[in-house]
C-alpha positions in Angstrom: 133.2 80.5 79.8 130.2 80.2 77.3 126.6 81.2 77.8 124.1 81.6 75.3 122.0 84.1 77.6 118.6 85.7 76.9 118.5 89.3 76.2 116.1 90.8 77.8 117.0 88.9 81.2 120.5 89.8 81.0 119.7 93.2 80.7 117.3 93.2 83.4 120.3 91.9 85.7 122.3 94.5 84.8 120.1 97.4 85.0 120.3 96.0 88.6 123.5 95.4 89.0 124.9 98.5 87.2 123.1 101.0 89.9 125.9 99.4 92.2 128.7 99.8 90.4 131.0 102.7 91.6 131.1 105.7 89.2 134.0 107.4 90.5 137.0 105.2 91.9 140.7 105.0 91.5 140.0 101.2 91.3 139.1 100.2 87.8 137.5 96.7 88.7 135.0 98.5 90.9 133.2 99.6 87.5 133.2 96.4 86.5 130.2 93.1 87.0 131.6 90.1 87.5 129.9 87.3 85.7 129.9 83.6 87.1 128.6 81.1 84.8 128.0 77.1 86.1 125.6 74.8 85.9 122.5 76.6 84.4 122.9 79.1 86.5 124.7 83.0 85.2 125.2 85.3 88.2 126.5 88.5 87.7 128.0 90.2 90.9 128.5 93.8 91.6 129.8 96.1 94.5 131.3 99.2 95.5 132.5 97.7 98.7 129.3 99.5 100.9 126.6 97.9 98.9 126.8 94.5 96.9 124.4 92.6 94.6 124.4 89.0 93.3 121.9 88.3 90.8 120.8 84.9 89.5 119.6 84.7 85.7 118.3 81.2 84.9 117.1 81.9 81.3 120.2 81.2 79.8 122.2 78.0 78.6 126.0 77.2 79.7 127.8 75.6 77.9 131.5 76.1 79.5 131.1 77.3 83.2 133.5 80.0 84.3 134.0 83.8 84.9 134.4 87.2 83.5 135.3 90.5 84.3 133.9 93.2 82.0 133.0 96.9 82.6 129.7 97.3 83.4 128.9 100.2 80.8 130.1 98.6 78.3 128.5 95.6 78.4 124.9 97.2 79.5 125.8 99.3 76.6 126.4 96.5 74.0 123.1 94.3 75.7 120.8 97.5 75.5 121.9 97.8 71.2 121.1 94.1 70.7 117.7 94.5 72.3 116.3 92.9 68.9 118.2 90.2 69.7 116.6 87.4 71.6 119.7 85.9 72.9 123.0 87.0 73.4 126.2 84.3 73.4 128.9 85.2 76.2 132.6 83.6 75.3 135.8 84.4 76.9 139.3 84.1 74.9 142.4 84.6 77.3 141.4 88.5 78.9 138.7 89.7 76.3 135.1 88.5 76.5 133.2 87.7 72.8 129.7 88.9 72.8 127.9 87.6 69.6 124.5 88.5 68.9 122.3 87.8 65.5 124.7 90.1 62.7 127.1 91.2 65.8 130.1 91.1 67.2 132.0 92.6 70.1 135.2 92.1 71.9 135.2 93.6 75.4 138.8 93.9 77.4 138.1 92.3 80.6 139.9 92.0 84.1 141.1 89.0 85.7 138.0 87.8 88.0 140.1 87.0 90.8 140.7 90.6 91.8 137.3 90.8 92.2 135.9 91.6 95.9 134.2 89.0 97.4 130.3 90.2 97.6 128.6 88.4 100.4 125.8 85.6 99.8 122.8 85.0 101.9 123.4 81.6 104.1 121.3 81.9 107.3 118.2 82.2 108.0 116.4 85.0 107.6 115.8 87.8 110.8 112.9 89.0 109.0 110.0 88.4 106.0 107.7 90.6 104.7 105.7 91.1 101.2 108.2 93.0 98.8 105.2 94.7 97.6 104.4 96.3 100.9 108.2 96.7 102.0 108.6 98.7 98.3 105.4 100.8 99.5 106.9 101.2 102.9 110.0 102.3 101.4 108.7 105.0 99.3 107.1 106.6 102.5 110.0 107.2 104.2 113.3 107.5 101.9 112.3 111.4 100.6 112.6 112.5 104.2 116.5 111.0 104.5 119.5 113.8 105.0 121.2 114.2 101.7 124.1 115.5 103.2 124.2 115.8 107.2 127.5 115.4 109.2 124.7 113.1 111.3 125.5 110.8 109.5 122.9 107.8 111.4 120.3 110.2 109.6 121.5 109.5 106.1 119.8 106.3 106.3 116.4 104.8 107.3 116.0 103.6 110.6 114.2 99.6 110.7 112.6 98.1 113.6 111.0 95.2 114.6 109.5 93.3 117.6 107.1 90.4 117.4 104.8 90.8 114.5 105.5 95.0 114.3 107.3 96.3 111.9 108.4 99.8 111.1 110.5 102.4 109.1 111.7 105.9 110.3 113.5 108.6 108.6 114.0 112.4 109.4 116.5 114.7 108.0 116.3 117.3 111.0 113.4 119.0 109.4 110.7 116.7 108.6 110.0 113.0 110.1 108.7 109.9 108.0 107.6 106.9 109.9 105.1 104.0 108.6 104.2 100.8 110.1 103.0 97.4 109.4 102.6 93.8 110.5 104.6 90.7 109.7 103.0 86.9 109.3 105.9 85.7 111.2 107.3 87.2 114.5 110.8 87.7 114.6 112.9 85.7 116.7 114.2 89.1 119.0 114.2 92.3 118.5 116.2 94.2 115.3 117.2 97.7 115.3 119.4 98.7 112.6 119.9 101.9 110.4 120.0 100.8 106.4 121.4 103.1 103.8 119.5 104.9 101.7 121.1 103.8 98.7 120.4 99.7 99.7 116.4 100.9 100.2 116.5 102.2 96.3 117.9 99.3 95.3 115.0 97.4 96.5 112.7 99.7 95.1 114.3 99.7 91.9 114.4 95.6 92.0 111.5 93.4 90.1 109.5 91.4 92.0 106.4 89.1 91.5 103.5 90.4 93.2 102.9 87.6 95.6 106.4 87.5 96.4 108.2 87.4 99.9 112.0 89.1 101.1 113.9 87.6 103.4 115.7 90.1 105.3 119.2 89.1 107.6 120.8 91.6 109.7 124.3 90.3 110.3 127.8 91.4 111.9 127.2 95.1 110.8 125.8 94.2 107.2 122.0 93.8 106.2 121.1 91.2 103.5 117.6 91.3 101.3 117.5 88.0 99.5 114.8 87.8 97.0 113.9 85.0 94.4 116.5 86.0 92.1 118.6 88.6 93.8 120.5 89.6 96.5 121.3 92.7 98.0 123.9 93.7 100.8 125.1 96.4 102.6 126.9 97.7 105.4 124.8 99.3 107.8 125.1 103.0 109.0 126.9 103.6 112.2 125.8 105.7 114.5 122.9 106.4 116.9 119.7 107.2 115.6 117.8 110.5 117.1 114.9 109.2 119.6 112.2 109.9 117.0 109.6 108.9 119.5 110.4 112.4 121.4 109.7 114.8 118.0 106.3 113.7 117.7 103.7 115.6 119.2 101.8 113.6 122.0 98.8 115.4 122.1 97.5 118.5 119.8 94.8 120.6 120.0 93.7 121.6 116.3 92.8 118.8 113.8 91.7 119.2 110.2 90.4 116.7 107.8 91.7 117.4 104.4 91.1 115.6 100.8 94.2 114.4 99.9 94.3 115.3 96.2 92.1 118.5 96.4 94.9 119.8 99.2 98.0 118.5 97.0 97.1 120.2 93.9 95.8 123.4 96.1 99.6 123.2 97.5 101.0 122.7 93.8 99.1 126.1 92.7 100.5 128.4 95.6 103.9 127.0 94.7 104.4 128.5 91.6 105.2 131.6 93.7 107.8 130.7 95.7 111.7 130.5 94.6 114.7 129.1 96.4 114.8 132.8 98.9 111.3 132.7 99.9 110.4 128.2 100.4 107.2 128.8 102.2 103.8 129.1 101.7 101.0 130.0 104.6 98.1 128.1 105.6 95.4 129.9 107.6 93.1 127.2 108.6 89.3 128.4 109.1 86.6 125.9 110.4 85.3 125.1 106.8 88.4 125.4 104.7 92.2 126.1 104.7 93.3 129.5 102.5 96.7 129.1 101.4 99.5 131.7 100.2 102.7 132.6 98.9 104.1 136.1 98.5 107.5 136.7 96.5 108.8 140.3 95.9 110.1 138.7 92.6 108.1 136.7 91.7 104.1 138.0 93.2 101.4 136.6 95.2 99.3 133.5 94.7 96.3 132.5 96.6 94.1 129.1 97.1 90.9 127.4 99.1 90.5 124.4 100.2 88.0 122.5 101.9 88.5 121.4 104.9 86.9 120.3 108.4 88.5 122.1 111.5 88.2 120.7 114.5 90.1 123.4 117.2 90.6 127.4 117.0 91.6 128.9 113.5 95.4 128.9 113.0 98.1 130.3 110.7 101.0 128.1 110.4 103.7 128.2 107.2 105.7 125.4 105.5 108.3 124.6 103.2 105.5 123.4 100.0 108.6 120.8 98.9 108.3 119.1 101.8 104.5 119.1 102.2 104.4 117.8 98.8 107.0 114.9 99.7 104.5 113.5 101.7 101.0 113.9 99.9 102.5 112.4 97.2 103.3 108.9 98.7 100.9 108.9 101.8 98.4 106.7 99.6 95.0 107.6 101.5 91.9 109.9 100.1 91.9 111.6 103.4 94.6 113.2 105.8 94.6 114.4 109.2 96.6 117.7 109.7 97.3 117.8 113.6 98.8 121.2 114.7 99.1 123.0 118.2 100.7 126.8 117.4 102.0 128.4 114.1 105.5 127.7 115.9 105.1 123.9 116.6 105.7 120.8 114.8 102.6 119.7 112.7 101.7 115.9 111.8 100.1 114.5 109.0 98.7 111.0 109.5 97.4 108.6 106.7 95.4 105.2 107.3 96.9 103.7 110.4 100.2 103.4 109.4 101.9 106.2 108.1 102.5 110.1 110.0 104.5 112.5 109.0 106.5 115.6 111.1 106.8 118.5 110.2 108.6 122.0 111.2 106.9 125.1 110.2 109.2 127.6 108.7 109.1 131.8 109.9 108.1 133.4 107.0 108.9 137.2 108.6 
């Protein structure tokens, strides 16, 4: 193999590719890319045998097609040092791969590509398309409110859905629900219900895309696939059954408060600064005009803050974790919320626009 690849693209693939190559593992070619070179086409493969990525770089020249096996930190080290360097020439000589830049030269042991694990490709058509700007928004409403580390494991992902033109993500860790919505141009063919792990929906965060452009999303014998103009991403899906969401949110409250999204988040911020990892909770006594909030640590002291706000019910106390209030403020992308509550001891919701609401369980603070 010899390519005569451009820098910055190259690294571009990898910082892709290198989020999916396994850290820890017994098996050494699982921190390894694998880079396929013919026509004028490079792709660079990488998988941890859950999630798998084939990316496509085009700017680059080949001049002997075949395949490599080089570690992936390595060689994202070696492109990120030549980043003066507008191209990069790729050459393999029996198990080593040459890397020659303008002045450099570096010699990287490889593997033999055949022991490489097959990453699959996207060859059907697709279950599902949607703007990858909107998805990526979607995305970053819902993935903060995933388990970390649950022995439910269904709850470790985020739950996708769609029927006709609706689609919708949904993710709870036990504590707090994320759900937003939106519409597709296309309606999908039947209906899709699948739970995607949390590590494939970074990866699509994380990926470039042009700001008119489209995914195309498969959901296939267990495995989801997100094909983008030069990527694509798979994964196995998590197993399991999802909790029945629907049944956590509130169907009708009786308090509602209109809030200022900002003004509230940075009110939230300054009561914060007196809590610590014992006491995670700060009170909100709502009042017709405003919302006082609090925090009281033996350690650590009191803080107090106003903030307007429009009441529409009976005055309420009601306390939260702050982290997880902030989770959502921070993402729900609307100058207004509304803050739906029923008692101190009940679930509130936080809805933005018409597409995004938010669950949440109070916390005791006695």
């Amino acid at each position: 193999m010899k390519v005569i690849v451009q820098t910055a693209a190259l690294a571009e693939a990898l910082a892709l590719t290198g989020a999916v190559v396994a850290q820890r593992t017994p098996k050494p070619v699982l921190q390894c890319v694998k880079l396929t070179a013919e026509k004028e086409l490079l792709t660079i493969l990488a998988t941890d045998l859950e999630v798998g990525c084939r990316y496509n770089v085009t700017a680059v020249k080949v001049e002997e097609p075949g395949e490599a096996l080089l570690p992936a930190d390595r060689l994202a080290s070696i492109v990120r040092e030549s980043a003066g360097d507008e191209s990069l020439t790729l050459l393999t000589e029996k198990s080593a791969c040459v890397v020659q830049g303008a002045g450099s030269r570096w010699e990287v042991p490889g593997f033999d590509p055949a022991e490489y694990p097959a990453v699959a490709d996207f060859d059907n058509k697709p279950d599902i398309q949607v703007s990858a700007v909107e998805l990526v928004a979607m995305i970053g409403k819902t993935i903060f409110a995933t388990a970390k580390a649950h022995s439910h494991y269904a709850i470790s992902g985020v739950l996708m859905e769609a029927a006709g033109k609706k689609f919708q993500l949904v993710a709870t860790d036990g504590h707090r629900l994320a759900q937003v919505k939106a519409g597709l141009s296309k309606s999908v063919a039947s209906e899709i219900s699948a739970i995607v792990p949390a590590k494939l929906m970074a990866m699509v965060q994380r990926t470039s895309f042009g700001q008119e452009e489209t995914l195309e999303l498969a959901v296939r014998d267990g495995k989801i696939l997100v094909r983008s103009a030069r990527a694509v991403l798979v994964s196995s899906l998590v197993q399991g059954n999802f909790p029945k969401y629907a049944d956590v949110i509130p169907k009708d409250t009786n308090r509602k408060a209109v809030l200022k999204t900002l003004d509230f988040e940075h009110r939230i911020r300054q009561a914060a600064v007196m809590t610590n990892e014992e006491s995670r909770g700060i009170k909100l006594s709502f009042k017709s005009d405003r919302v006082n909030i609090s925090s009281r640590t033996p350690e650590a002291g009191r803080a107090e803050a106003t903030c307007a706000a429009k009441l529409d019910g009976e005055p309420v106390e009601i306390a939260f974790n702050p982290t997880f209030l902030l989770d959502a403020l921070k993402v729900c992308s609307a100058e207004e919320i509304n803050f739906e509550m029923n008692a101190s001891n009940k679930p509130a919701v936080i809805r933005a626009g018409g597409d995004f609401l938010y669950v949440l369980m109070p916390v005791d603070l006695n």
